[in-house]
C-alpha positions as CSV (number, residue, x, y, z in Angstrom):
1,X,3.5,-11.5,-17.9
2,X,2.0,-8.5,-19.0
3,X,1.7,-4.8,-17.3
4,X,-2.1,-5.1,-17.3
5,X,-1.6,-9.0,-16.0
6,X,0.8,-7.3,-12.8
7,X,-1.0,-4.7,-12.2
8,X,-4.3,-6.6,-12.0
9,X,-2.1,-8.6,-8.8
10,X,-0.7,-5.7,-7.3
11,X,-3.4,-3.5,-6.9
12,X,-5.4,-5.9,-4.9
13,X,-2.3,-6.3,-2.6
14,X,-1.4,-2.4,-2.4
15,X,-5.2,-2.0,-1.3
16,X,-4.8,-4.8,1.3
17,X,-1.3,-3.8,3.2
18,X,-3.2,-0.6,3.0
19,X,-6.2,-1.5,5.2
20,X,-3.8,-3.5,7.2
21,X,-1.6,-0.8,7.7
22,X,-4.6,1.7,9.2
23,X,-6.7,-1.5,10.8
24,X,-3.3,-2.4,12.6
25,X,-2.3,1.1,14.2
26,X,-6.3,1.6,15.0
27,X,-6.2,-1.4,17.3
28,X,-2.8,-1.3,18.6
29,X,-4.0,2.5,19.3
30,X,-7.6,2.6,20.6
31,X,-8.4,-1.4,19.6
32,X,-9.2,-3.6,22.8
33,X,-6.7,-3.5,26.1
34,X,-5.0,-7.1,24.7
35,X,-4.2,-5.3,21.7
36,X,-3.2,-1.4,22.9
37,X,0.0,-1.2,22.8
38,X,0.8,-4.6,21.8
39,X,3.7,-6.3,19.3
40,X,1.3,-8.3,17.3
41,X,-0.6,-4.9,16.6
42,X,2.8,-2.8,16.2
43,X,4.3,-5.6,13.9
44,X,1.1,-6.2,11.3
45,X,1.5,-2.0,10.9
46,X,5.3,-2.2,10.3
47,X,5.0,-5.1,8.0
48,X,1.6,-4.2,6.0
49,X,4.2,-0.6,5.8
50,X,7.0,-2.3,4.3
51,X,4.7,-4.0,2.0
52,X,2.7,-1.0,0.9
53,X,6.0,0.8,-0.3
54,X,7.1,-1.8,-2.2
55,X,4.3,-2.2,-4.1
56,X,3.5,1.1,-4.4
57,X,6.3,2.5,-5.7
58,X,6.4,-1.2,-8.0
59,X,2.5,0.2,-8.4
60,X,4.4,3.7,-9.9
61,X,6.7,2.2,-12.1
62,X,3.9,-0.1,-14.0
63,X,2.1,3.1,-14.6
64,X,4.5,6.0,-15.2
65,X,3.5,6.0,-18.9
66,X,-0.1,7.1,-17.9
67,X,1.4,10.0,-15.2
68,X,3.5,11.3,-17.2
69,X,0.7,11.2,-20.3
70,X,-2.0,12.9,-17.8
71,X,0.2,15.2,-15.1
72,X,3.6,16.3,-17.7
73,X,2.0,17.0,-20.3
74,X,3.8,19.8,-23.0
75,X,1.9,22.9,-23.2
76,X,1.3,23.9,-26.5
């Protein structure tokens, strides 16, 4: 598979665990009184977290050819 091909699948996901991640600590902060303070809430935030890192640092990897290109550039 190719970088374009992965990266097309990950960034959907990485954008996903990401809205999980806030939508998750939102309820099980100020959501409704079955969710405040609740596992399910507390569990979808830890999760969607462990998710988000791993594909974000995969996320990273795939495009450390176009950081280094745009941020490390040599000064001439």
């Amino acid at each position: 598979m190719k970088r374009v091909q992965v990266l097309r699948l990950i960034n959907p996901i990485l954008a996903v665990s990401f809205l999980l991640t806030t939508i998750a600590m939102g309820l099980y902060k100020y959501g409704p009184e079955a969710l405040q303070g609740s596992e399910l809430a507390l569990s979808l935030h830890e999760i969607g977290g462990l998710v988000m890192i791993i594909i974000g640092v995969l996320h990273l990897i795939l495009n450390w050819g176009w950081i280094k290109n745009s941020y490390f550039k040599k000064k001439r």
